[in-house]
C-alpha positions as CSV (number, residue, x, y, z in Angstrom):
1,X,11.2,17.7,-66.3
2,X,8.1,18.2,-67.8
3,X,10.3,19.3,-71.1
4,X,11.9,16.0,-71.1
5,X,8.5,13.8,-70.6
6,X,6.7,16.3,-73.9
7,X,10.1,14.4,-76.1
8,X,9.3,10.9,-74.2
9,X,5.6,11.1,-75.3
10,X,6.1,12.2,-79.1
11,X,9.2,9.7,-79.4
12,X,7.0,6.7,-77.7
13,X,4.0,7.5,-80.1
14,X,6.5,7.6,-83.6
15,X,5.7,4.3,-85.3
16,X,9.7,3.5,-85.8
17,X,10.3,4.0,-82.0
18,X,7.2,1.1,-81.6
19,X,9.2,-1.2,-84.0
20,X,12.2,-0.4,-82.1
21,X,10.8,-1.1,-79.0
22,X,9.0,-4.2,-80.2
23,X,12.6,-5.6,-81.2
24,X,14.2,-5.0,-78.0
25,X,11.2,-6.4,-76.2
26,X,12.1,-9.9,-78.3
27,X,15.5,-10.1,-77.3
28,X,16.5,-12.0,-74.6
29,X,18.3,-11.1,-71.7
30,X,22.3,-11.9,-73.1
31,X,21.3,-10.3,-76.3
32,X,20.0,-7.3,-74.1
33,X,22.5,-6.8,-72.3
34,X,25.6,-7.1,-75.0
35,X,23.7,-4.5,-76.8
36,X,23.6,-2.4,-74.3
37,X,27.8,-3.1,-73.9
38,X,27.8,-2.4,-77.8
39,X,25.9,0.6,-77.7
40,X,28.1,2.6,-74.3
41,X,31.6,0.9,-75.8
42,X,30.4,2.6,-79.7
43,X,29.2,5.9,-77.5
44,X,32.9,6.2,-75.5
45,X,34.9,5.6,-78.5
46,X,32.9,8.7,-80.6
47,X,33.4,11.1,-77.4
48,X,37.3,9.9,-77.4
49,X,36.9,10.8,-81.4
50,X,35.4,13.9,-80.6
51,X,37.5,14.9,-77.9
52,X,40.8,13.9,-79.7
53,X,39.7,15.1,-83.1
54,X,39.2,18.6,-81.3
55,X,42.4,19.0,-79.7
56,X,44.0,18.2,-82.7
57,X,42.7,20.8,-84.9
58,X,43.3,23.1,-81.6
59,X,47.1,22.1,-82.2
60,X,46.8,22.7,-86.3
61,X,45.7,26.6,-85.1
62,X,47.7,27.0,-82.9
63,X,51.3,25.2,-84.9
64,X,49.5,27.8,-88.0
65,X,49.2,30.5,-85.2
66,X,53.0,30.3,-84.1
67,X,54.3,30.3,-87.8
68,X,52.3,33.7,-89.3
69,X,53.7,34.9,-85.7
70,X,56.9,34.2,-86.6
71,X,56.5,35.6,-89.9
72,X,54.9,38.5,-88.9
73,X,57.9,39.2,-86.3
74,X,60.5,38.5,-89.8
75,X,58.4,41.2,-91.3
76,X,58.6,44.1,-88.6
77,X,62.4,43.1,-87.9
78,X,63.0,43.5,-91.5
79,X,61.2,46.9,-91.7
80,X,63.0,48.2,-88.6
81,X,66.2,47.4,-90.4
82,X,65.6,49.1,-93.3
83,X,64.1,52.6,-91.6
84,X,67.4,52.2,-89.1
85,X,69.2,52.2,-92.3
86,X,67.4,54.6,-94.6
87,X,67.9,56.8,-91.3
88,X,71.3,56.1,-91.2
89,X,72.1,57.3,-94.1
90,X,73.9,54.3,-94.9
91,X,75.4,53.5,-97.8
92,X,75.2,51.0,-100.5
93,X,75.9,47.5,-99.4
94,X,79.3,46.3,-99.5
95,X,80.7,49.3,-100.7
96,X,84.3,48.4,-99.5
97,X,84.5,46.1,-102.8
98,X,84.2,48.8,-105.0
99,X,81.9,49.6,-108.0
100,X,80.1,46.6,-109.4
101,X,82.1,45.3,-111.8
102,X,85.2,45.1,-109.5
103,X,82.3,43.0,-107.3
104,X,81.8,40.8,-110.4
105,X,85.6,40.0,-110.7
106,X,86.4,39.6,-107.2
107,X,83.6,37.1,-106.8
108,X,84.8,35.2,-109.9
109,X,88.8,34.7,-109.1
110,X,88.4,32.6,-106.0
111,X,86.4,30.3,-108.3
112,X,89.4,30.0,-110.9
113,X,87.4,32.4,-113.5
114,X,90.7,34.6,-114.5
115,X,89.0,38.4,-115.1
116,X,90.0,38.2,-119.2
117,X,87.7,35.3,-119.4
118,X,84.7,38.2,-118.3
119,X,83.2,40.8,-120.2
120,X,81.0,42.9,-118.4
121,X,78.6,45.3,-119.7
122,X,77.7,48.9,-118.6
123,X,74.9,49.0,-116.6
124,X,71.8,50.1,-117.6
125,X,68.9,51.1,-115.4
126,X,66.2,49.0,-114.4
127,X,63.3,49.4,-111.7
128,X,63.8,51.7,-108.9
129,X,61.7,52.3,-105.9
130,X,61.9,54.7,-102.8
131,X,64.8,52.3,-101.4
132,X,66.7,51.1,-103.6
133,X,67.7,51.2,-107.2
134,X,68.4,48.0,-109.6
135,X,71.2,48.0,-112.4
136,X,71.1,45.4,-115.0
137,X,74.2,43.6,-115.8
138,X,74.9,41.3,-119.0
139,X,78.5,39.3,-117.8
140,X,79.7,37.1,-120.5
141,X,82.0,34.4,-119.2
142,X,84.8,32.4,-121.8
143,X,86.0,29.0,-122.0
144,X,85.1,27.9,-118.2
145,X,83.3,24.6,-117.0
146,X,79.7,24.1,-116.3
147,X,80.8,23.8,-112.2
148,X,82.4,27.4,-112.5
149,X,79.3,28.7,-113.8
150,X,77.5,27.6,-111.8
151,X,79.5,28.5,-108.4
152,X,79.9,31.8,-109.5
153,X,75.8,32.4,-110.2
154,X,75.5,30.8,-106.7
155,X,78.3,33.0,-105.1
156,X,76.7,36.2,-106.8
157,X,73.1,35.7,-105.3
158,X,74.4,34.9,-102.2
159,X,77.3,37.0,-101.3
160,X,77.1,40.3,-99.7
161,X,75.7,42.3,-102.2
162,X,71.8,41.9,-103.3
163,X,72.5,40.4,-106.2
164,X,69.6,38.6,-108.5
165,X,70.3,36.2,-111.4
166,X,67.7,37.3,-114.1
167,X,68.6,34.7,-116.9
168,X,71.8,32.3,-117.8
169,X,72.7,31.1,-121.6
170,X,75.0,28.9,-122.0
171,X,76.9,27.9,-125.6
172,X,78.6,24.9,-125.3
173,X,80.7,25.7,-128.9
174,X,80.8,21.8,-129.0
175,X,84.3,21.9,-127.3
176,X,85.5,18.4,-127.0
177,X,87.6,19.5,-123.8
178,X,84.0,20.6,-122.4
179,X,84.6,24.1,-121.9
180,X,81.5,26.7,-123.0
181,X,81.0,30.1,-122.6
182,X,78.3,32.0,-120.7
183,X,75.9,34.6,-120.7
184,X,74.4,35.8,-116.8
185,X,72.1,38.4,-116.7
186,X,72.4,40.2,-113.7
187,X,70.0,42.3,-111.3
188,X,72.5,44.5,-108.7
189,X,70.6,46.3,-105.7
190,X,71.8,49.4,-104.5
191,X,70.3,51.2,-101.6
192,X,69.4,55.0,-101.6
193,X,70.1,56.5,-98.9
194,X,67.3,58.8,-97.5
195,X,67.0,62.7,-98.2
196,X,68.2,65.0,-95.8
């Protein structure tokens, strides 16, 4: 108590608390009392801001909490995967297609890409890692339409092999029919299957 009577004495000798007081002292008793309406209503509605303002950035942490959780659980699922596979011994994916280029044709001829309108090239190596090793593709496409091309990049990145489109060039040959031919370069994943 005596704590809060030290603050009473310093604020009541501050020359800006004396103006303040003077001023109030002039009012009369309406103008008193409104103020004193104005001043709880203005106090209330910065404790609701407060209050709310809190519990919304509580809700931002947590919504941010829940998705890196999420993420996080991805993460480990996807590691699991690949260690139950690497210990698996599994082999590459989708080998019931074949080799690659059998891959490359049998993803085209759905799309109405007949295989002597593709040229494939030999693969050469590209970056390899622990699990799994890449093999660069060039696959040159004749006389098709802009809507094959491009169904047969989107089939190849996402059918069941691990399949990445590394660059597309396309020569139109000004054809009035509007066929073109096409160049896809082609990154194809293979997995290596742990040492025994």
């Amino acid at each position: 108590m005596e704590f809060v009577n030290t603050i009473t004495d310093k604020l009541s000798e501050q020359e800006w608390f004396q103006g303040l007081k003077g001023k109030w002292e002039e009012l009369d008793p309406q103008s008193r009392s409104y103020l004193k309406v104005a001043t709880f209503a203005s106090a209330v509605i910065l404790f609701l801001y407060l209050v709310f303002s809190s519990i919304w950035t509580v809700h931002g942490l947590k919504k941010d909490l829940a998705d890196k959780t999420d993420l996080l659980n991805v993460i480990q699922n996807a590691n699991e995967e690949l260690r139950r596979l690497r210990e698996s011994g599994a082999p590459q994916v989708a080998a019931d297609v074949g080799g690659w280029n059998a891959y490359f044709e049998t993803t085209a001829t759905p799309l109405g890409i007949d295989k002597s309108m593709l040229t494939i090239s030999t693969d050469k190596p590209g970056a390899s890692s622990e699990v799994a090793k890449e093999s660069l593709y060039d696959i040159g496409m004749k006389k098709v339409t802009i809507k094959q091309i491009i169904k047969y990049a989107y089939q190849l990145e996402n059918g069941n092999r691990p399949v990445k489109l590394r660059n597309l060039t396309i020569n139109t040959n000004a054809d009035p029919e509007g066929y073109m031919d096409a160049t896809l370069a082609i990154s194809g994943f293979s997995l290596i299957p742990p040492p025994k």
